[in-house]
C-alpha positions as CSV (number, residue, x, y, z in Angstrom):
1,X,78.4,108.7,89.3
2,X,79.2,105.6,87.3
3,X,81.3,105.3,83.9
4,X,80.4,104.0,81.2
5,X,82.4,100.6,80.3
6,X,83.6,102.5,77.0
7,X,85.1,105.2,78.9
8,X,87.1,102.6,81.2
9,X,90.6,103.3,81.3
10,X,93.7,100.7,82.7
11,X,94.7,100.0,85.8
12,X,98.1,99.1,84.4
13,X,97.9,103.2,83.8
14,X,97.6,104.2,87.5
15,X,101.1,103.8,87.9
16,X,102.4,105.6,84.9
17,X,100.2,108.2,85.5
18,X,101.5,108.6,89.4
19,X,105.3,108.0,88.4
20,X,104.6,110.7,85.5
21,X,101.9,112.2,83.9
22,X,103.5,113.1,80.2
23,X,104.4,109.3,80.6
24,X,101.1,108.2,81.1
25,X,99.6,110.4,78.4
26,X,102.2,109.1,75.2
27,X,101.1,105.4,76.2
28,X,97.4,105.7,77.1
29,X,96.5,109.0,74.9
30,X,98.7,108.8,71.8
31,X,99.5,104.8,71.9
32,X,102.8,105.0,71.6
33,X,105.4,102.7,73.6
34,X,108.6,101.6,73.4
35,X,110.3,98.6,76.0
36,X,113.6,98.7,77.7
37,X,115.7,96.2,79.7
38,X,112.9,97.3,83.4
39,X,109.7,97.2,81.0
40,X,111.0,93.9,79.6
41,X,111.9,92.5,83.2
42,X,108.3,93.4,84.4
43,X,106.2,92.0,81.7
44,X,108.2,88.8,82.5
45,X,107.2,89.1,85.7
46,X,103.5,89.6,85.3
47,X,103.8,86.7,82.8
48,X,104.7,84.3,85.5
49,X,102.4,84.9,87.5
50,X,99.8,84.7,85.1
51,X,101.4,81.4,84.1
52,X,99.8,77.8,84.7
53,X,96.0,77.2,86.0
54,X,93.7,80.1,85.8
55,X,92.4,78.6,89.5
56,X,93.6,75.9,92.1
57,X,92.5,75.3,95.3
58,X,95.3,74.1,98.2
59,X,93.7,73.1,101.4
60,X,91.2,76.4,102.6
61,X,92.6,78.5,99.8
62,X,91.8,79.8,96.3
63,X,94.1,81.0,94.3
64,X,92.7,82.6,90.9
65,X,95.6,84.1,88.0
66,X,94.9,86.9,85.7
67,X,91.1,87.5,86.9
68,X,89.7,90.3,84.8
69,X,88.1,93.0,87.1
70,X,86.7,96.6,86.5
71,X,85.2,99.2,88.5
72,X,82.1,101.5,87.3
73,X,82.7,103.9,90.4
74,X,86.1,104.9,89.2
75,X,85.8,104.1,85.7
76,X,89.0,101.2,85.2
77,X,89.4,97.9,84.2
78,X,92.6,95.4,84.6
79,X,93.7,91.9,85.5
80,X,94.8,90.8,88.9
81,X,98.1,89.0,89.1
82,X,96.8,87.0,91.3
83,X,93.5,87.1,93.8
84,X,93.9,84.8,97.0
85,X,90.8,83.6,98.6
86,X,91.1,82.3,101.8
87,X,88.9,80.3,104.1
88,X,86.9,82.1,106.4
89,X,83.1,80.8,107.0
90,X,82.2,83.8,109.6
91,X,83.5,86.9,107.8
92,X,83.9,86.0,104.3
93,X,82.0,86.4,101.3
94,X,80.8,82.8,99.2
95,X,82.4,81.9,96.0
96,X,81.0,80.5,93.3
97,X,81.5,76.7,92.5
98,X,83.5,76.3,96.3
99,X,81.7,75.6,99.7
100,X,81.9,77.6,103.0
101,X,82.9,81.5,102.7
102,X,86.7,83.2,101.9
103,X,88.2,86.7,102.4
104,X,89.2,87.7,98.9
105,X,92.9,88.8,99.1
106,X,94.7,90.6,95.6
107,X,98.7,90.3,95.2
108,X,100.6,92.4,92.5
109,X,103.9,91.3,91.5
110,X,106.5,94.0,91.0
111,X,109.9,94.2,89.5
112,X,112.5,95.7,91.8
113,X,112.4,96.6,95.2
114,X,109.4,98.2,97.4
115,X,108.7,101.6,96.7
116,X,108.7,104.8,99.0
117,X,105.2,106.4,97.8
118,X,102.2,105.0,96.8
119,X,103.0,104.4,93.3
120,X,102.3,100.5,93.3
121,X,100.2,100.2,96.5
122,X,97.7,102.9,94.7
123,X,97.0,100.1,91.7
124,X,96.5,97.2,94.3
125,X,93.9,99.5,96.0
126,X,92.3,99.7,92.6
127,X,92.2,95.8,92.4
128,X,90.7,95.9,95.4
129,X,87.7,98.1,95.0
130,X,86.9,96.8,91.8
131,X,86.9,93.2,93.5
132,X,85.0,95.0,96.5
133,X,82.3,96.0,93.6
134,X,82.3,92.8,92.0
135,X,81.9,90.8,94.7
136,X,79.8,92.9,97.3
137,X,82.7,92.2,99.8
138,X,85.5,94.4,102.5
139,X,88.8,94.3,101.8
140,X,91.1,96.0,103.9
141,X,94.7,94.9,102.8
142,X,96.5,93.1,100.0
143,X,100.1,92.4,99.1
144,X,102.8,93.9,97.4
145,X,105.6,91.1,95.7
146,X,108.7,92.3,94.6
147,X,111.2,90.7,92.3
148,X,114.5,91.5,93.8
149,X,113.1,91.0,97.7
150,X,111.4,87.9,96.6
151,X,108.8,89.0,99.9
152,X,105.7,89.8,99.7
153,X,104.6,92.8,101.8
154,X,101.3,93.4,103.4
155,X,99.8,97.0,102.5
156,X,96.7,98.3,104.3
157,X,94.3,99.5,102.3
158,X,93.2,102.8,104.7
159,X,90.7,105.8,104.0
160,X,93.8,107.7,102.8
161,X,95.4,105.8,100.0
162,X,91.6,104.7,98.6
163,X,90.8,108.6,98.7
164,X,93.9,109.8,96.8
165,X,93.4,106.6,94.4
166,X,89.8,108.5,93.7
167,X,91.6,111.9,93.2
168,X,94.3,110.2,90.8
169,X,91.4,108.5,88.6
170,X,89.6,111.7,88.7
171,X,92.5,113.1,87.1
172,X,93.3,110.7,84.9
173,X,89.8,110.7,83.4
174,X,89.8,114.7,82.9
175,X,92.9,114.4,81.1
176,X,91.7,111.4,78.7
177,X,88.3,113.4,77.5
178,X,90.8,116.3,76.4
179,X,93.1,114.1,74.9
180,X,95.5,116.3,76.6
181,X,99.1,115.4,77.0
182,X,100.9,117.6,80.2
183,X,103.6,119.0,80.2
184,X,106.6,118.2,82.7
185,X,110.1,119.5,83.6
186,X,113.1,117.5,83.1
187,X,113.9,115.1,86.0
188,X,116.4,112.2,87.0
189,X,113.6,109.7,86.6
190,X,113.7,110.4,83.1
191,X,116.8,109.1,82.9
192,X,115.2,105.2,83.4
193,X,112.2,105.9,81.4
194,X,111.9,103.7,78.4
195,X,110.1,106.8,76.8
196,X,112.9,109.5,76.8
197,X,113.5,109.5,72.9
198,X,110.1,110.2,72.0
199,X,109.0,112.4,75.0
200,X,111.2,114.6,74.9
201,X,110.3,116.8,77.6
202,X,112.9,120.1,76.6
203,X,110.9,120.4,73.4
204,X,107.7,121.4,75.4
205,X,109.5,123.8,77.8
206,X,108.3,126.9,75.8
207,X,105.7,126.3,73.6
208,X,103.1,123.6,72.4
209,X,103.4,120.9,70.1
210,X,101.2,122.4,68.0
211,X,103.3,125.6,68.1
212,X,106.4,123.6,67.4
213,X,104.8,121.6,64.1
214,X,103.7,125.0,62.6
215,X,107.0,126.6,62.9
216,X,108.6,123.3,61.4
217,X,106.5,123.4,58.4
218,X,106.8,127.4,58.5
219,X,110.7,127.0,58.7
220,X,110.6,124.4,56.0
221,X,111.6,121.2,58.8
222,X,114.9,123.6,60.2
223,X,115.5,124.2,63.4
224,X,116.5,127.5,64.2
């Protein structure tokens, strides 16, 4: 099965949707959004490494910024950080406008420190699939950068982490064509989620929004 490219949705969403799914839903569903101090930090990040040339080459690598990228098998579209392309003229694939042939390598840039599930290293195994797709090519690791470690960490892109990534988009997808937004129970991460004000997650405990709305307007806007 292949989507169509109206019915992509983000890869910047794969990790809202894994940290939370209610949090995914308010920003990707019913647009809504709202920054604090660790959303501004992030953007800040991902705008310097988008910064400066779009491409340079230094010695036998290519280093491309903000290279659009999309995937028809799982339906998502996003820009890489930054894509690495290094020299490699017996297992590589070729490159446009550059001699010889380079294993394509995709780096995300993170805020913070490295995390202990899959949350980040399932979006860097969507920026490599779609670059698989794109450019009929194998790629069997990228890199993780964080802010605080200043490191960059290797992450192996195995059967297991590309099969959940499949199960998360399925998801994600199903969700979207409802227009549905999940409920969730109260938890400490929601504590650091820039969303807290208008989620509010104790409001859809026992009933629906829709439930809710009606008994305002039956109530006459009191809370009883």
């Amino acid at each position: 099965m292949e989507y169509s490219e109206e019915d992509y949705l983000m890869i910047s969403g794969i990790q809202h949707f894994n940290f939370c799914r209610r949090q995914w839903a308010i920003i990707h569903i019913e647009q809504q959004w709202v920054e604090n101090i660790l959303t501004i930090e992030g953007n800040l990040m991902h705008k310097n490494a988008h910064d400066g040339l779009s491409s340079e080459k230094r010695s036998d690598i290519i280093i491309s910024r903000g290279m659009k990228i999309f995937s028809k098998i799982l339906g998502i579209y996003g820009v890489c950080d930054i894509v690495e392309f290094q020299r490699d003229d017996v297992n590589g694939v070729e490159i446009f406008g550059y001699p010889g042939k380079y294993n394509v390598i995709p780096i995300e840039y993170k805020r913070g420190n490295p995390k202990t599930d899959d949350s980040d290293n399932l979006q860097l195994a969507a920026q490599a699939i779609c670059l698989e797709e794109m450019l009929c090519c194998d790629i069997p690791y990228g890199y993780m950068f964080y802010g605080e470690t200043k490191h960059r960490f290797k992450v192996d892109l195995d059967n297991r982490i590309r099969e959940n990534l499949r199960e998360v988009t399925k998801e994600m997808h199903k969700h979207y064509d409802r227009l549905y937004t999940p409920k969730v129970k109260p938890d400490k991460k929601c504590k650091s989620c820039s969303l807290k004000e208008i989620c509010l997650p104790k409001l859809y405990k026992n009933q629906s929004v829709s439930s809710y709305i009606e008994r305002m307007i039956n109530d006459g806007g009191e809370e009883t």
